[in-house]
LUMPA-402557 format. One record per residue (C-alpha): z, x, y; chain. Coordinates in nm, 3 decimals. Each point is the difference from the previous one (the first is absolute). Last residue first. Example, Ala and Ser with C-alpha at 12.3 -4.5 7.8 and 13.67 -1.06 7.14 Angstrom:
<recs>
rec Z: 0.714; X: 1.367; Y: -0.106; unit: A
rec Z: 0.066; X: -0.137; Y: -0.344; unit: A
</recs>
This chain:
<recs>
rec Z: -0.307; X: 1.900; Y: -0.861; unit: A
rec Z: -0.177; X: -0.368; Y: 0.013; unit: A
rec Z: -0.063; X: -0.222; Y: 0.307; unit: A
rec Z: -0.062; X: -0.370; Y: -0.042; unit: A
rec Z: -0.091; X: -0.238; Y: 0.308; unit: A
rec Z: 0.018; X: -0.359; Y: 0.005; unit: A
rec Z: -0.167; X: -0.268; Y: 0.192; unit: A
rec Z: 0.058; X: -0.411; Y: 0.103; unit: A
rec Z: 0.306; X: 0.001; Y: -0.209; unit: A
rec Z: 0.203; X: -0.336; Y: 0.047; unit: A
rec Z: 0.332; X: 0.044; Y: 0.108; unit: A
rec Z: 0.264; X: -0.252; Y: -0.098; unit: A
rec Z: 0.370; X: 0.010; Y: 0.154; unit: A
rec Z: 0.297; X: -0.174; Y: -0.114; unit: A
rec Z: 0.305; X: -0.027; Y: 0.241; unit: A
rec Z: 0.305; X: 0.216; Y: -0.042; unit: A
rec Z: 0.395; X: -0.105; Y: 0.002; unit: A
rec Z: 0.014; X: -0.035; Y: -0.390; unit: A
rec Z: -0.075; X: 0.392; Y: 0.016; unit: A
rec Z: 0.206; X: 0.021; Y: -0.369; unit: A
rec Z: 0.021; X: -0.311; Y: -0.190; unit: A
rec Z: -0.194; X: 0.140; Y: -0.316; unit: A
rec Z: 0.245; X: 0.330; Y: -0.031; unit: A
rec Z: -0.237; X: 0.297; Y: 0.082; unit: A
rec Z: -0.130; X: 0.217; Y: -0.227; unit: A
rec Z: -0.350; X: 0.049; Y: 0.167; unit: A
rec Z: -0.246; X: -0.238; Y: -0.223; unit: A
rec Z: 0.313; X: -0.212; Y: -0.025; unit: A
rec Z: 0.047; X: -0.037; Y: 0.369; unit: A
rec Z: -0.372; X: -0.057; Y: 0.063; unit: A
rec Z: -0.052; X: -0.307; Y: -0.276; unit: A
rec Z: 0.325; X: -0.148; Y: 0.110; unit: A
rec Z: -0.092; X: -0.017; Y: 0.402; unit: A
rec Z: -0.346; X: -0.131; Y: -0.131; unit: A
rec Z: 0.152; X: -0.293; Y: -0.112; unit: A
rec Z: 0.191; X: -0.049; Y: 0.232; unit: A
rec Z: -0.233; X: 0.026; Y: 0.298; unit: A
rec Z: -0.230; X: -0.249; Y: -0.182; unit: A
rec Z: 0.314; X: -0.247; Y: -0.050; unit: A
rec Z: 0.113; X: 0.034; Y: 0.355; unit: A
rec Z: -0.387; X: -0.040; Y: 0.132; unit: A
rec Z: -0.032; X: 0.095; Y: 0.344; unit: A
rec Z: -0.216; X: 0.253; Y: -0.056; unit: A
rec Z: -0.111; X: 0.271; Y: 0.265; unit: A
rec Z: -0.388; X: 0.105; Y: -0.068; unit: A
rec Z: -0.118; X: 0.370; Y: 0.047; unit: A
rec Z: -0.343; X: 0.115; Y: 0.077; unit: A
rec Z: -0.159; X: 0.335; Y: -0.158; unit: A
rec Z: -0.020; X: 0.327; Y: -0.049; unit: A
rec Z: 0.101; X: 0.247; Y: -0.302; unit: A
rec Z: 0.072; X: 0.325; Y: -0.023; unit: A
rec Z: 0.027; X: 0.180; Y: -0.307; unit: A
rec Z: 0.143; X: 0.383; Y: -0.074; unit: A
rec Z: -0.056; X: 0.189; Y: -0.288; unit: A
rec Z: 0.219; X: 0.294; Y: -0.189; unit: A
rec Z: 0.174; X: 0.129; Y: 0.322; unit: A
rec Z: 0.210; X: 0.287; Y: -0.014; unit: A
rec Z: 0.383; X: -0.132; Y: 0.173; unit: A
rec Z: 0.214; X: 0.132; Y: -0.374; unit: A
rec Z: -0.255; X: -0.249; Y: -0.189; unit: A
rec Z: -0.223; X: -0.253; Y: 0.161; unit: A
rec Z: -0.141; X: -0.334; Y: 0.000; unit: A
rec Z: -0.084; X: -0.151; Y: 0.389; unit: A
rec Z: -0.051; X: -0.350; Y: 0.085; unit: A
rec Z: -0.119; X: -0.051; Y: 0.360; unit: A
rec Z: -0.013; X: -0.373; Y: 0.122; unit: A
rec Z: -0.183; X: -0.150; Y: 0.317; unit: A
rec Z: 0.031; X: -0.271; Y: 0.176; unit: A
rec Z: -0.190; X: -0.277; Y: 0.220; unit: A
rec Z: 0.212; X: -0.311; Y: 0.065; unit: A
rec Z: 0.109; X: 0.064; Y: 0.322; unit: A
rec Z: 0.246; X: -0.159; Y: 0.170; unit: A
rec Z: 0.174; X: -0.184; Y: -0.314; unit: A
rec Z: -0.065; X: 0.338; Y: -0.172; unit: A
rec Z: 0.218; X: 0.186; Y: 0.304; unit: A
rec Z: 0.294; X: -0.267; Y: -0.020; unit: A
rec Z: -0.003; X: 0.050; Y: -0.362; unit: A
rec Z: 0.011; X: 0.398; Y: -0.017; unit: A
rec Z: 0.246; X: -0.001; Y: 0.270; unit: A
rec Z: 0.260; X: -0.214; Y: -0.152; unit: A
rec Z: -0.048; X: -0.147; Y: -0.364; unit: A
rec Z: -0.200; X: 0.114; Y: -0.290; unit: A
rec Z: -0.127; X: -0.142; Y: -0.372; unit: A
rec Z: -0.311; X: 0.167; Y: -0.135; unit: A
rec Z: -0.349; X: -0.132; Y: -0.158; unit: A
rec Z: -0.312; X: 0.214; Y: -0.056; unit: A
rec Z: -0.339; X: -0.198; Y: -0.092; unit: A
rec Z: -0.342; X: 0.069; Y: -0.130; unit: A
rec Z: 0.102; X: -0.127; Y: -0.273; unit: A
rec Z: 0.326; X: 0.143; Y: -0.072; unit: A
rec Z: 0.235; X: 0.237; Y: 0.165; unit: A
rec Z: 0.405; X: -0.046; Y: 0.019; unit: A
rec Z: 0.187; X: 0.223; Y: 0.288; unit: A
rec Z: 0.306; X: 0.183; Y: 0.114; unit: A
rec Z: -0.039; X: 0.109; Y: 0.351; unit: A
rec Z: 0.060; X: 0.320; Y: 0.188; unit: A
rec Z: -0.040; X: -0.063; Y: 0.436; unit: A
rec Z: -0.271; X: 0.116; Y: 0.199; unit: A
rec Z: -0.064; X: -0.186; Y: 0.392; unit: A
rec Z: -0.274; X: 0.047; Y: 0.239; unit: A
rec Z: 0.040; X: -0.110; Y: 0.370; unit: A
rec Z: -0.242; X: -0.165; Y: 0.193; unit: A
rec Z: 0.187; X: -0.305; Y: 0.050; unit: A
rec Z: 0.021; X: -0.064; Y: -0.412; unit: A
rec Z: -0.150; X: 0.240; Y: -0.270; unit: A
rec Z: 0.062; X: 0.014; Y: -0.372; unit: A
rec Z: 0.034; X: 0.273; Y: -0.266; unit: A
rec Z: 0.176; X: -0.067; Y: -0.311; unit: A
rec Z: 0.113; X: 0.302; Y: -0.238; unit: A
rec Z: -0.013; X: -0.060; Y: -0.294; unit: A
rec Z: 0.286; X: 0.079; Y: -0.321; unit: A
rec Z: -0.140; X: 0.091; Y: -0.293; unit: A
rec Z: 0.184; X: -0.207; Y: -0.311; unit: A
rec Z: -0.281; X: 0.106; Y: -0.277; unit: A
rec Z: -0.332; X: -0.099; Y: -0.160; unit: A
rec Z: -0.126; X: -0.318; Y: 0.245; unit: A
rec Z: -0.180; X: 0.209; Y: 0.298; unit: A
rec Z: -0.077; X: 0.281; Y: -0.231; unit: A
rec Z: -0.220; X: -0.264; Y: -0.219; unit: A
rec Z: -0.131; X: -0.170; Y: 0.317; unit: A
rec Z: -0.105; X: 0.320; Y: 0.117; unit: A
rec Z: -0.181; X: 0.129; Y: -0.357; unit: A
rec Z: -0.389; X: -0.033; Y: 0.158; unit: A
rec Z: 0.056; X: -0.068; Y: 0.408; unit: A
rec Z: 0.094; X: -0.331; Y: 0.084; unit: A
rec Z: -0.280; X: -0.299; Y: 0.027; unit: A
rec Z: 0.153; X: -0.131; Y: 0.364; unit: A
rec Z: 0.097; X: -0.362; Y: -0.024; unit: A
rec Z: -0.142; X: -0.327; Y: 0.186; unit: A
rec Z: 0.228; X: -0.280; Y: 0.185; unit: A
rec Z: -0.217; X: -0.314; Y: -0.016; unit: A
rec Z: 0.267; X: -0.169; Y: -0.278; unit: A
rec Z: 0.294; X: 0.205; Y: -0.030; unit: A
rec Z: 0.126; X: -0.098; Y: -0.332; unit: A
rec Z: -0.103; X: 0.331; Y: -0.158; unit: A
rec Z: -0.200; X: 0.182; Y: 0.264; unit: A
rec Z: -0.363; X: 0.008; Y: -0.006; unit: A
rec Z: -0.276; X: 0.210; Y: -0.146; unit: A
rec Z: -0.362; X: -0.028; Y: 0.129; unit: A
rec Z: -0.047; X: 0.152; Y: 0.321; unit: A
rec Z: 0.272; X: 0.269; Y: 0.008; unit: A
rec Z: -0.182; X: 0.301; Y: -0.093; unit: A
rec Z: 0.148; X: 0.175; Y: 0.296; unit: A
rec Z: -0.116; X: -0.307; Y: 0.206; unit: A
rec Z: 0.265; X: -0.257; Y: 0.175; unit: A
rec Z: 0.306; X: 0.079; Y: 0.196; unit: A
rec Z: -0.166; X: 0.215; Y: 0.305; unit: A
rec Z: 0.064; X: 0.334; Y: -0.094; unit: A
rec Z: -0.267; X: 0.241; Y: 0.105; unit: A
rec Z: -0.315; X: 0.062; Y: -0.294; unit: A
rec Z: -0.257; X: -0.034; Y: 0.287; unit: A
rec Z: -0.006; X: -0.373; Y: 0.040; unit: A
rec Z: 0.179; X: 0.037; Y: 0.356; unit: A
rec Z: 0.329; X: -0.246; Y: -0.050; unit: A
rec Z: 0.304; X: 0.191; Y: 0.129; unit: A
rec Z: 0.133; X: -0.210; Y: 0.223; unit: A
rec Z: 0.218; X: -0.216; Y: -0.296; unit: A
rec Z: 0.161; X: 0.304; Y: -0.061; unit: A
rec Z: 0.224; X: -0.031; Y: 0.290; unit: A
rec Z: 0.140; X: 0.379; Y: 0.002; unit: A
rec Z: -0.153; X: 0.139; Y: 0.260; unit: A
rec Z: 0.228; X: 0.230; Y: 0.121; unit: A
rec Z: 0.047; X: 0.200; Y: -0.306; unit: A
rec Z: -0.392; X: 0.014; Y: -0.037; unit: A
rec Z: -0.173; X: -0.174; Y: -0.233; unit: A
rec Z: -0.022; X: 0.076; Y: -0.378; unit: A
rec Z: -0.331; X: 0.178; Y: -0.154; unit: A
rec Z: -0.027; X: -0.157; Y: -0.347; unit: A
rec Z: -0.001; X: 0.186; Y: -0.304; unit: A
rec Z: -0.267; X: 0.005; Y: -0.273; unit: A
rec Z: 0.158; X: 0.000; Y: -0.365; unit: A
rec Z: 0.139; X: 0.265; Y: -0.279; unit: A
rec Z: 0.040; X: 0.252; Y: 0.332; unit: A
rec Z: 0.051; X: 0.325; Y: -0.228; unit: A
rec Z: -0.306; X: 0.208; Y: 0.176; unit: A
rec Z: 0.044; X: -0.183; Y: 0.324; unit: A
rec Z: -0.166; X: -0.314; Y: 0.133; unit: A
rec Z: 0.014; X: -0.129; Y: 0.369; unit: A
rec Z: -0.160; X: -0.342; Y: 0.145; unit: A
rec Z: -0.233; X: 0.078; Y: 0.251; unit: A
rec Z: 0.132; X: 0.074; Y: 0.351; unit: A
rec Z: -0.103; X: -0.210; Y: 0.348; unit: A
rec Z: 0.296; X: 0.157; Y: 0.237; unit: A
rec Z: 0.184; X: -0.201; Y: 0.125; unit: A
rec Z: 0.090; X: -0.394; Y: -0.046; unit: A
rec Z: -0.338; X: -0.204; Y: -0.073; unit: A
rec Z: -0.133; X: -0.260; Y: 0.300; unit: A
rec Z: 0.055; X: -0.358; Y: -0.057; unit: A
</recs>
């Protein structure tokens, strides 16, 4: 397969705590194209070779930036969940868990439909104070729908309390597991 645009090195800025990964185009948004062993996305590398996801047997993790994992887990920050379906690219705020290599949510409507479509994602986490930036993360990877009623509630309960909501809340959402394939830390 041939790479998508321009051929770019991966970009790092005086703050950049981590190597960041040029993205493809808007309107090519099947990551699974982008596969040019130049430091482009293509669901493996990045570090990647030797660490796995938890429970995820053949599905390898990203090795996060120095700290991420730390901001990722410190504080209710709400993500925002980018995924792509028909051509079209779709944001939308999510609450979130991170561990091991591994960020789980619970969602319905579009952002469902669009992961059962196309499993490739991405998440920006942001921590700020009055809008100025303190760091920003992004993370890649490739999202799994479980069917698991006891999985889903579970991590339904875990979510809610980490943001203050009653356990039962979002009853009507489906668990999702994305496994990091790369991550990106920015600092302020």
């Amino acid at each position: 397969m041939e790479p998508i645009g321009p051929r770019r090195a991966p970009v790092s800025r005086p703050g950049d705590e981590g190597v960041r990964t040029p993205l493809p185009r808007v309107e090519d948004c099947q990551y699974n194209k982008i596969t040019d062993g130049n430091g482009f996305w293509n669901g493996q590398g990045h570090g990647a070779e030797n660490a796995h996801v938890a429970g995820r047997p053949g599905l390898r993790m990203a090795d996060l930036p120095d700290g991420l994992a730390d901001r990722l887990t410190a504080e209710p920050l709400t993500a925002h969940l980018a995924t792509c379906r028909d051509g079209r690219p779709h944001a939308a705020p999510v609450w979130y868990l991170y561990a091991d290599g591994t960020v789980e949510i619970v969602t319905a409507g579009r952002k469902l439909a669009d992961v059962r479509a196309n499993p490739y994602v991405s998440l920006s986490i942001e921590q700020s104070t009055r809008g100025r930036p303190e760091w920003t993360a992004t993370l890649r990877g490739t999202a799994e729908v479980i069917e698991d009623p006891d999985a889903f509630a579970e991590t339904n309960r875990r979510i809610n309390r980490k943001y203050g909501a009653e356990d039962d809340a979002w009853e009507e959402n489906t668990l999702v597991r994305i496994g990091v394939g790369s991550a990106s830390l920015r600092t302020y």
